[in-house]
C-alpha positions in Angstrom: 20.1 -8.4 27.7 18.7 -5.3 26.1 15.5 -5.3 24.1 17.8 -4.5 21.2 20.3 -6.9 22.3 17.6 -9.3 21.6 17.0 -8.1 18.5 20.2 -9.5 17.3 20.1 -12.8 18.6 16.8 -13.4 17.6 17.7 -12.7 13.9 20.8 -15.1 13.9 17.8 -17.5 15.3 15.8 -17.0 12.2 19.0 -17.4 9.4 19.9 -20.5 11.9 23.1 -21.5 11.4 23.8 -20.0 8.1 24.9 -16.2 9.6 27.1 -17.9 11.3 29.1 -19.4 8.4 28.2 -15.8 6.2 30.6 -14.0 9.3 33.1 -16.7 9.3 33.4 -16.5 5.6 33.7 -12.8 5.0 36.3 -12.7 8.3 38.0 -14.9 6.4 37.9 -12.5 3.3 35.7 -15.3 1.6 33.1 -13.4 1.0 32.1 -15.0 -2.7 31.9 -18.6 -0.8 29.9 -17.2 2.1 27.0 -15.6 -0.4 27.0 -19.0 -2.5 26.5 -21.2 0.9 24.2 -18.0 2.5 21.7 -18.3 -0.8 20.7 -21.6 -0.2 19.0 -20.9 3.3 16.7 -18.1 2.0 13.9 -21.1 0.1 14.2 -22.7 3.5 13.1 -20.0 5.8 10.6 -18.9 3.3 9.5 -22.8 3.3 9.2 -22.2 7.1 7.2 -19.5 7.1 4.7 -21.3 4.5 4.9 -24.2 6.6 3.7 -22.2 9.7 1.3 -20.3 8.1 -0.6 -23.0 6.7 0.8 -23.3 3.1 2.7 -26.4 3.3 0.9 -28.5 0.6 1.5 -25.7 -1.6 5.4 -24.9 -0.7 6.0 -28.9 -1.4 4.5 -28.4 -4.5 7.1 -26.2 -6.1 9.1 -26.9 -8.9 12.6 -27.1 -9.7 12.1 -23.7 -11.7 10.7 -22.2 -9.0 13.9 -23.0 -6.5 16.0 -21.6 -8.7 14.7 -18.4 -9.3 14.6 -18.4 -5.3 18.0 -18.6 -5.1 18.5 -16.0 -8.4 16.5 -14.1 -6.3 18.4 -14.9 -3.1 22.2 -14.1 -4.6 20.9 -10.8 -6.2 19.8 -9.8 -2.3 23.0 -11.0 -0.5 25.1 -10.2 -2.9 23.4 -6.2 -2.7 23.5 -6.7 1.0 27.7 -7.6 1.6 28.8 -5.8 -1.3 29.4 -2.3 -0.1 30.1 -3.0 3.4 33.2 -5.2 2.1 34.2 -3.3 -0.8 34.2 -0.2 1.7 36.4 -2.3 4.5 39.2 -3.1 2.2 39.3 0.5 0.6 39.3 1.5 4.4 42.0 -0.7 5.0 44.0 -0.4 2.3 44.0 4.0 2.8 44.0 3.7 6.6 40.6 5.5 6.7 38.4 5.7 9.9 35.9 3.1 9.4 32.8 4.8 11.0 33.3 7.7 8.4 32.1 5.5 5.7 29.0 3.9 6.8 26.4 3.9 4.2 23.4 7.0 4.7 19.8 5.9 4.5 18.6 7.4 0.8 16.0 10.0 1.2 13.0 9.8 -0.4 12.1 13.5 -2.5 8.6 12.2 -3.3 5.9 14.5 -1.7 2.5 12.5 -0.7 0.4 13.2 1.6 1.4 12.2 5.0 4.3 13.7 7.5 6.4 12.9 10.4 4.6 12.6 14.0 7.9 13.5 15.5 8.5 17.0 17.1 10.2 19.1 14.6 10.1 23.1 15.6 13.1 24.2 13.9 11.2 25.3 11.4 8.5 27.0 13.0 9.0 30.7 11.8 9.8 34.0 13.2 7.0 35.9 14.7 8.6 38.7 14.1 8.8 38.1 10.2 5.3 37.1 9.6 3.4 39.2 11.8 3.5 42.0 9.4 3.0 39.7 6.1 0.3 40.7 4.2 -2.3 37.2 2.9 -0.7 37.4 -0.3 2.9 36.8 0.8 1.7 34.3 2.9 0.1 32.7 -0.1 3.5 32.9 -1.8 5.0 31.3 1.4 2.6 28.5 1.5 3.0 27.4 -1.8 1.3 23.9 -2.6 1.4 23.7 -6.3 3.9 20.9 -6.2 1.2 19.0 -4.6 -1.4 19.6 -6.8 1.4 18.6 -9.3 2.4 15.5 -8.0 2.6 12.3 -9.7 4.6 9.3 -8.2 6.7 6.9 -10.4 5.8 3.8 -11.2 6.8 1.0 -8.3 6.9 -2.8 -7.6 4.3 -5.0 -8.3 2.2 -5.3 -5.2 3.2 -9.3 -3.7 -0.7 -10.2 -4.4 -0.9 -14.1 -3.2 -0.4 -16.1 -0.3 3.0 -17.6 -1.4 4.3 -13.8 -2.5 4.1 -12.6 0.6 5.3 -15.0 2.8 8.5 -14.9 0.4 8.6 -11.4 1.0 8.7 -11.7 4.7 11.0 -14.4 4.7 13.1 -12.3 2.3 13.2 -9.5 4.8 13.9 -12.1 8.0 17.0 -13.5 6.4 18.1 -10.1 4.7 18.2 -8.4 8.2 20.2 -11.6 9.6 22.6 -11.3 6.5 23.2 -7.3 6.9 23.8 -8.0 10.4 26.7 -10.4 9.6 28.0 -7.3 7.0 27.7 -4.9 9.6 29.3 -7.4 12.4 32.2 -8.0 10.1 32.5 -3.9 8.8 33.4 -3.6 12.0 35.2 -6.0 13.2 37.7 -5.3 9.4 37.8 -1.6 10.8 39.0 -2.4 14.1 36.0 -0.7 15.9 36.4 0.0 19.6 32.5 -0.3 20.5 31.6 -3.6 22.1 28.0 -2.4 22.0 27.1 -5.3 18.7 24.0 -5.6 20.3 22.6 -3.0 18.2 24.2 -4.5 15.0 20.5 -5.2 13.5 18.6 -2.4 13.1 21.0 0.8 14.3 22.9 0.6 11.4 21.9 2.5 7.8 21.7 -0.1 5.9 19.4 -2.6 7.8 16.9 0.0 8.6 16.4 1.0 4.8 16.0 -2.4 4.3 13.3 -2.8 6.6 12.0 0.2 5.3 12.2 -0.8 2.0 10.4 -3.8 2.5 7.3 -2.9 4.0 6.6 0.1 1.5 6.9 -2.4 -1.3 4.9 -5.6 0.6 2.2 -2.6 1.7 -0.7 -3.9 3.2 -1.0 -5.2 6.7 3.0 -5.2 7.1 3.4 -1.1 5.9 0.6 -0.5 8.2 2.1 -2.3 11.5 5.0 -0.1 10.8 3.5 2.7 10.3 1.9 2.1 14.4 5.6 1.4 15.6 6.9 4.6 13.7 5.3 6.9 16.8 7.8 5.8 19.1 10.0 8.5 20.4 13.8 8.4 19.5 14.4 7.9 22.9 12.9 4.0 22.5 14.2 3.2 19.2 17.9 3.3 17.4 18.1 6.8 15.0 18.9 4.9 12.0 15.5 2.4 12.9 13.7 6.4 13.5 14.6 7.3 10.2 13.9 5.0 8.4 10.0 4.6 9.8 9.8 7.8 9.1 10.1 7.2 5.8 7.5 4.6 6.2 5.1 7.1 6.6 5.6 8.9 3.9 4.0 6.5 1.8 4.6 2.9 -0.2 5.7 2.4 -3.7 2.7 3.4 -6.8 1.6 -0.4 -7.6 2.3 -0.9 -11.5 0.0 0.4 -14.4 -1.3 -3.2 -15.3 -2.2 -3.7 -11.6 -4.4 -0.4 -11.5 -6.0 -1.3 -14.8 -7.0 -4.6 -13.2 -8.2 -3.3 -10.5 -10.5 -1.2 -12.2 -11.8 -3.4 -14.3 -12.5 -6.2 -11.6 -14.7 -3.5 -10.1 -16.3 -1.2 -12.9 -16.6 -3.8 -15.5 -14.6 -4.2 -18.5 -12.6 -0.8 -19.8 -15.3 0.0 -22.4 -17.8 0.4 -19.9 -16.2 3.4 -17.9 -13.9 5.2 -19.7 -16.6 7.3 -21.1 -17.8 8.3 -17.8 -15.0 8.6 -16.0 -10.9 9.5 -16.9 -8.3 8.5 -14.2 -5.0 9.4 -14.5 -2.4 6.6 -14.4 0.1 7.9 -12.3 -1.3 8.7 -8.4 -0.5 11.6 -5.9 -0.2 9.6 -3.2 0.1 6.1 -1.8 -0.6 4.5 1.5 -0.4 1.1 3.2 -4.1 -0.1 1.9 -4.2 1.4 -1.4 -3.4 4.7 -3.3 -5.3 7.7 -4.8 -5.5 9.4 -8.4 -6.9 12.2 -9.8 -10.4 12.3 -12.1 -12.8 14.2 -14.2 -15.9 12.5 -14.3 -17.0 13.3 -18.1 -21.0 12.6 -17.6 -21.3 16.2 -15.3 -21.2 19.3 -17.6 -18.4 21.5 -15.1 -15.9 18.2 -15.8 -16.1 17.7 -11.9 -12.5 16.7 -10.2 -12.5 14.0 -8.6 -9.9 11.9 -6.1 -9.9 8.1 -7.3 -9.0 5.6 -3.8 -8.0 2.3 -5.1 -7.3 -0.7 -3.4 -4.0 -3.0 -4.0 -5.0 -6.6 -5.6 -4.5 -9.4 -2.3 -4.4 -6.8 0.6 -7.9 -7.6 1.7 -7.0 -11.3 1.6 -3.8 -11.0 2.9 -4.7 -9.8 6.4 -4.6 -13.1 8.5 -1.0 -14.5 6.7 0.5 -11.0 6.8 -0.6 -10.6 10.4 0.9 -14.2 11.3 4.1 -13.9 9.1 5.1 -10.3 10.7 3.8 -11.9 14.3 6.3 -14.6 13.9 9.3 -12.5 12.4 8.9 -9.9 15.2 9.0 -12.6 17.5 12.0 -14.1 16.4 13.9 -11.6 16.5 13.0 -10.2 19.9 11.6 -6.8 19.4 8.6 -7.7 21.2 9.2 -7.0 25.2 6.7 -8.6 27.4 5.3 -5.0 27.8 4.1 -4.5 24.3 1.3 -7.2 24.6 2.4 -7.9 20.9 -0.8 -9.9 20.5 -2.7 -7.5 21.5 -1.5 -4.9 19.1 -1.9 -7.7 16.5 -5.4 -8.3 17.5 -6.6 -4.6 17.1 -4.7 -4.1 14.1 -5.9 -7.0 12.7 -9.8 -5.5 13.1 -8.5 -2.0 12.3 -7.5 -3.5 8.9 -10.2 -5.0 8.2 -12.3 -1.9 8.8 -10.3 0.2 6.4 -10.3 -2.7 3.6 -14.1 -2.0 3.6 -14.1 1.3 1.2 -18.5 1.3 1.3 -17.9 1.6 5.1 -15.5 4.4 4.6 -18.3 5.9 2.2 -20.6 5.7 5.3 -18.5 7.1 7.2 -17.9 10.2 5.1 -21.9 11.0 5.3 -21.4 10.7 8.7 -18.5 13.1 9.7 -20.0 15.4 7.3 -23.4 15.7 9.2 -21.5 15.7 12.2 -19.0 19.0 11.3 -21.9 20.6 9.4 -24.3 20.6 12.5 -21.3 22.3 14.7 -21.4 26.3 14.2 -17.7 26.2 15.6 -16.1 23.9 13.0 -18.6 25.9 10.3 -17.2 28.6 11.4 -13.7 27.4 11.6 -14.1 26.5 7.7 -13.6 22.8 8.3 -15.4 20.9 5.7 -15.6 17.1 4.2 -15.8 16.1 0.7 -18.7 15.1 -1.0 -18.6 11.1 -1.5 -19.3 9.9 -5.4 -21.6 6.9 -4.7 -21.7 5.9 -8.6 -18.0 5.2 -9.0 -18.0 3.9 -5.3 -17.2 0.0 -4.2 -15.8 -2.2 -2.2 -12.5 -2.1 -3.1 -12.5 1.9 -4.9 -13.9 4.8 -3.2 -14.5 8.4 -5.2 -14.7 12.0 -3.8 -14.9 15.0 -4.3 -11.1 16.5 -5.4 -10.4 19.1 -2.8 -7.4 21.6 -3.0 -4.7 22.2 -0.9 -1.3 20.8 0.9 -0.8 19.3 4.5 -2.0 21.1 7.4 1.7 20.8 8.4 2.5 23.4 6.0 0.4 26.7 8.0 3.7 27.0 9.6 5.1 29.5 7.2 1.6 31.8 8.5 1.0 34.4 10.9 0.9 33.1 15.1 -2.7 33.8 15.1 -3.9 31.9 12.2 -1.5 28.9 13.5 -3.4 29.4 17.0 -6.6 29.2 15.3 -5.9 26.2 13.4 -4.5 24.2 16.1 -6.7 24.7 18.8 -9.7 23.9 16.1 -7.9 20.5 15.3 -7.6 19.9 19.0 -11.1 20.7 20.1 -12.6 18.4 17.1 -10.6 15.4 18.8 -12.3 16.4 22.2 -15.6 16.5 20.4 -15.1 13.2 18.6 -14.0 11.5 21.3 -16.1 13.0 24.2 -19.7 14.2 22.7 -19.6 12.4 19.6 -17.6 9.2 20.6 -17.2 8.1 17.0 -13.6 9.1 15.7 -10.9 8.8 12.9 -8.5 7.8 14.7 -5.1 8.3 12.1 -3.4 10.8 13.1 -1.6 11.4 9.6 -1.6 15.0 9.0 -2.3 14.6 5.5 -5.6 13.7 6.3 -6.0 17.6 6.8 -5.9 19.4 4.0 -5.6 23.3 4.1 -6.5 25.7 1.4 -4.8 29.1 2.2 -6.6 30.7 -0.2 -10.0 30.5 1.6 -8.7 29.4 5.2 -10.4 26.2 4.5 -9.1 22.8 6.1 -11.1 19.8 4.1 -11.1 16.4 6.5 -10.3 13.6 4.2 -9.5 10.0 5.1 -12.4 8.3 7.4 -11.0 4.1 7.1 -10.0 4.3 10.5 -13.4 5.6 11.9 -14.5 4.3 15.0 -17.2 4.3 17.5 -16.7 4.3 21.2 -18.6 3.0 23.8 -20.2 5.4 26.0 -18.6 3.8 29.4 -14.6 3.7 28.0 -15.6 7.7 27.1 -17.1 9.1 30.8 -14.3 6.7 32.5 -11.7 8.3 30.1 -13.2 12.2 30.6 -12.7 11.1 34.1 -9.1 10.0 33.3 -8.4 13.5 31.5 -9.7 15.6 34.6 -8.0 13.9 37.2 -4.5 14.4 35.1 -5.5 18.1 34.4 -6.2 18.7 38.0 -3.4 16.4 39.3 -6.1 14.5 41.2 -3.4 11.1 42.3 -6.2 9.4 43.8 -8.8 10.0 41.5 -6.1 8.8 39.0 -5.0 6.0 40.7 -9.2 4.6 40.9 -10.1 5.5 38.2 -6.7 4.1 36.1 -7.9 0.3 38.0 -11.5 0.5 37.4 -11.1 0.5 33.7 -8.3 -1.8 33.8 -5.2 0.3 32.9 -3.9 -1.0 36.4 -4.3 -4.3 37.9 -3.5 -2.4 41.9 -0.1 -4.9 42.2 2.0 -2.6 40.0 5.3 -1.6 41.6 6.5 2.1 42.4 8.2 2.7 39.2 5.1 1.4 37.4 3.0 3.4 39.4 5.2 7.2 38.9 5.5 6.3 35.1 1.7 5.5 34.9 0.8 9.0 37.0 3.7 11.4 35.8 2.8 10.4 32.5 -1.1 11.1 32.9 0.0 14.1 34.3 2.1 15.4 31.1 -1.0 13.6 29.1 -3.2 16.6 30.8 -1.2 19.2 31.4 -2.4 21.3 27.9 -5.7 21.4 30.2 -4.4 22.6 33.8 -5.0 26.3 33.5 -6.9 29.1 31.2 -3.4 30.5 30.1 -2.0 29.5 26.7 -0.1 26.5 26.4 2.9 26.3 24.3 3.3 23.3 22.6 6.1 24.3 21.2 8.2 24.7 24.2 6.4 22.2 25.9 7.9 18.9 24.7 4.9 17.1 25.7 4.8 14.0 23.6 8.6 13.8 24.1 8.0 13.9 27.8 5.4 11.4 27.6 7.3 8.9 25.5 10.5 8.8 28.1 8.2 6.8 30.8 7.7 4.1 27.5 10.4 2.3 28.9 9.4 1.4 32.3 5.8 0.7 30.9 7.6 -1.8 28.4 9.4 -3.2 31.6 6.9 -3.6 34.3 3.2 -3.0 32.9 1.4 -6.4 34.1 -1.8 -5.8 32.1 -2.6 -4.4 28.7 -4.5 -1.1 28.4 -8.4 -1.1 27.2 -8.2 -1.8 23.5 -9.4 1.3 22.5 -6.5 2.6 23.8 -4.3 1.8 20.7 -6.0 3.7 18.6 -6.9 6.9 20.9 -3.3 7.4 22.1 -2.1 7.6 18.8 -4.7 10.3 17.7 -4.4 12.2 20.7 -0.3 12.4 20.1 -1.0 13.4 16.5 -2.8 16.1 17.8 -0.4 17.3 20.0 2.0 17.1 17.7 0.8 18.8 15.1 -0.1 21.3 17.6 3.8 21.2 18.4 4.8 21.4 14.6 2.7 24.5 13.9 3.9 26.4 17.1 0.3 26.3 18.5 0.1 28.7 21.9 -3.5 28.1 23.0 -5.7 27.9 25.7 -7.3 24.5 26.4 -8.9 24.3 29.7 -12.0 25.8 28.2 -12.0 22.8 25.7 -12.2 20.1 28.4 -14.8 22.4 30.0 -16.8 22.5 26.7 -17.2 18.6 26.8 -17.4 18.0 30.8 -20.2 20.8 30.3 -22.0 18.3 27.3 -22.1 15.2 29.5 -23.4 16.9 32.5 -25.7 18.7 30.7 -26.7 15.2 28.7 -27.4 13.8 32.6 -29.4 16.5 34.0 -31.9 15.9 30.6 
């Protein structure tokens, strides 16, 4: 059976019997009994998941009100789920229309935040030609970012905040994928579909995916974030409708409601009175993410009016870690889109610290002072013009962090300038992840390229973002420069002793296991084989990588170092920006730079 094979089965697991009776009842053209009898299991599977989670004594406790506006709740959601797919079928059936020219599109979001897609896009990587001879102000004109100095997202769902919110919402999600699945299993079946492949009924079709997508941008937290880490995989491992619709996972959750911001506020700078002299905060933010989301200020104490960029925290993320965690631990589960391969606890388990980390905005605030020293102290990245805001300790807490308000759009966006200034750029952003990897060993490891923010007006790119900071001990970093060099040089053995020594191999693996672990080292260094310019672009590196996924998935006996997780997916951010901006760059003197740091560390 196929991993995605046992997607499907697993999700009739978690509805139990009750898909079963939805597809018999809309074969039947029943669908109006099937949604009566399929609202009535949603309260139970969310009474499961409570149960499980450890909130039984409150589940028992609800009341007769409550129930019903479950199931309220419940028919509204079914009832969204069948009715298109039905009403389509008969309209289909009745005009003699091709089924499979009907299926519902994934709606795509317009909203502009600051994140992008870590898949390889170069179609739009310009002419050489064209821009070669543009002077800076047409390339000003080209790279236009006023829209995101502009930009103010609508108002969206109340973030779930308690225990028994979320757990509703997940169990809401479990049973809504179960239910589309049925829809989709009886679209086709009513439009006389030839594929037998049904296997793929639960997330390879439109409308699941969105509402998967859907789901975790409103829930946010813990839930947004773990799909946000799946959303790196390469088409090539995951359906295209499942693809898109992560994609548009990273581009952001919902803006949490007025009322919620003001409380936040308030729980954290006193009572309205006290602040709004000081400071002004506009309602509506520029962005959101999976831990909180970010406005613009003027603090009103300075003389200048100084801008300022307002990080606030959603209300029951912090707390919500552990259940969220558990609940999305035992929904993946279920529905089998774990393979023994993933070490889903494992991922868990780091994302569960990760999240903790970035919940912690006066660490973030340390760990501003701290890349700032860092990038100040290095004449290349001076020179370079990379720079990171100033941190506003007065407004700063636990739960709201304020900076400096920087200009300028996401670094994806240099790829309307010249080659050179593209080269420049990404060979800068990939020799900062050597250096905070190698010399450093402290790193932000999210890759989200709107955590670099360019000014094309003064070539300045502002580093913004610092939750995910980590430190890295020195042994992981010389074993993993070691790593690096063998892979560069196509060292197998070297490889090969140095992959078991630091536990990526136990030394039982298989020969399949073996060729994926060394041909995809091999791609993983092969930006640092030679002096000549590399050209990510044409390369398809990350692509390349991602197609030994499989096998790894399949026959990896042991899971990779922990710091692994978060590494991997900074260094294939990297790459791919380098990729999306058409980067051609030498590298080999970059992993010469650091080898050169730690020799010259031994010798003193």
């Amino acid at each position: 059976m196929s991993g995605w094979s046992r997607v499907a089965s697993g999700l009739g697991r978690v509805a139990s019997s009750g898909a079963n009776r939805i597809s018999h009842g809309i074969l039947s053209n029943d669908p109006q009994s099937a949604l009566s009898r399929a609202s009535r299991h949603l309260p139970e599977l969310a009474e499961s998941i409570l149960v499980k989670s450890g909130g039984t004594a409150v589940v028992h406790q609800h009341s007769y009100v409550d129930r019903q506006q479950s199931d309220d709740i419940a028919n509204n959601e079914f009832r969204s789920t069948f009715h298109d797919a039905i009403t389509v079928e008969k309209d289909n059936r009745a005009s003699g229309a091709d089924a499979s020219e009907s299926q519902p599109q994934l709606i795509k979001q317009s909203a502009i935040t600051q994140s992008a897609s870590l898949h390889e896009s170069t179609n739009d990587i310009p002419n050489d030609k064209s821009q070669k001879n543009n002077t800076v102000e047409e390339q000003i004109a080209n790279y236009d970012d006023e829209e995101d100095q502009n930009q103010h997202l609508p108002e969206g769902s109340a973030v779930p905040s308690t225990r028994i919110s979320r757990a509703f919402g997940f169990a809401s999600l479990g049973a809504g994928l179960a239910l589309g699945t049925a829809a989709e299993f009886a679209r086709r079946t009513l439009g006389g579909s030839s594929s037998n492949n049904n296997g793929n009924l639960v997330l390879s079709n439109d409308a699941n995916a969105q509402r998967l997508s859907d789901s975790l941008r409103r829930m946010r937290g813990a839930a947004m974030k773990l799909g946000q880490m799946l959303s790196i995989q390469d088409e090539s491992i995951a359906p295209p409708a499942l693809t898109n619709a992560l994609a548009q996972v990273r581009k952001g959750a919902e803006a949490m409601p007025t009322h919620q911001l003001m409380q936040q506020l308030n729980e954290q700078w006193g009572d309205q009175d006290e602040w709004k002299d000081r400071i002004d905060v506009e309602e509506r933010p520029f962005a959101a993410a999976s831990i909180g989301q970010v406005h613009r200020g003027t603090l009103l104490t300075t003389d200048d009016q100084k801008k300022v960029a307002v990080k606030v925290q959603y209300p029951g993320v912090a707390n919500s870690i552990e259940s969220d965690l558990s609940n999305l631990s035992m929904l993946v589960k279920a529905s089998g889109l774990s393979p023994p391969g993933l070490f889903l606890d494992n991922v868990i388990r780091v994302g569960r610290e990760e999240l903790k980390v970035e919940c912690d905005y006066k660490r973030e605030a340390v760990n501003y002072h701290r890349f700032q020293q860092l990038i100040s102290s290095d004449p290349g990245l001076v020179a370079d013009r990379f720079v990171v805001p100033g941190v506003i300790e007065e407004f700063s807490t636990d739960r709201i962090l304020v900076t400096e308000y920087v200009r300028g759009g996401t670094i994806d966006k240099v790829i309307d300038l010249d080659q050179d200034e593209r080269n420049r750029i990404g060979k800068a952003i990939l020799r900062l992840t050597m250096l905070e990897l190698f010399v450093w060993r402290f790193m932000q490891t999210d890759p989200n390229w709107g955590n670099f923010l360019y000014d094309v007006r003064t070539r300045t790119t502002y580093l913004i973002d610092f939750g995910a900071a980590r430190d890295y001990d020195e042994e992981f970093v010389r074993g993993y420069l070691n790593i690096v060099k063998a892979n560069a040089d196509q060292d197998e053995k070297a490889l090969f002793d140095e992959s078991i020594r630091m536990g990526f191999l136990t030394g039982e693996e298989n020969s399949m296991m073996l060729e994926a672990h060394k041909m995809s080292g091999y791609c993983l260094g092969e930006p640092f084989q030679s002096y000549e310019p590399y050209n990510f672009k044409e390369s398809r590196i990350t692509s390349r990588i991602s197609e030994h996924g499989a096998v790894f998935l399949k026959h990896r006996l042991t899971p990779p170092p922990e710091e692994v997780y978060t590494l991997h997916r900074k260094l294939a951010g990297a790459y791919n920006l380098c990729i999306k901006i058409g980067a051609i760059i030498s590298c080999r003197d970059l992993l010469d730079e650091v080898i050169e740091h730690v020799e010259l560390k031994d010798r003193s």
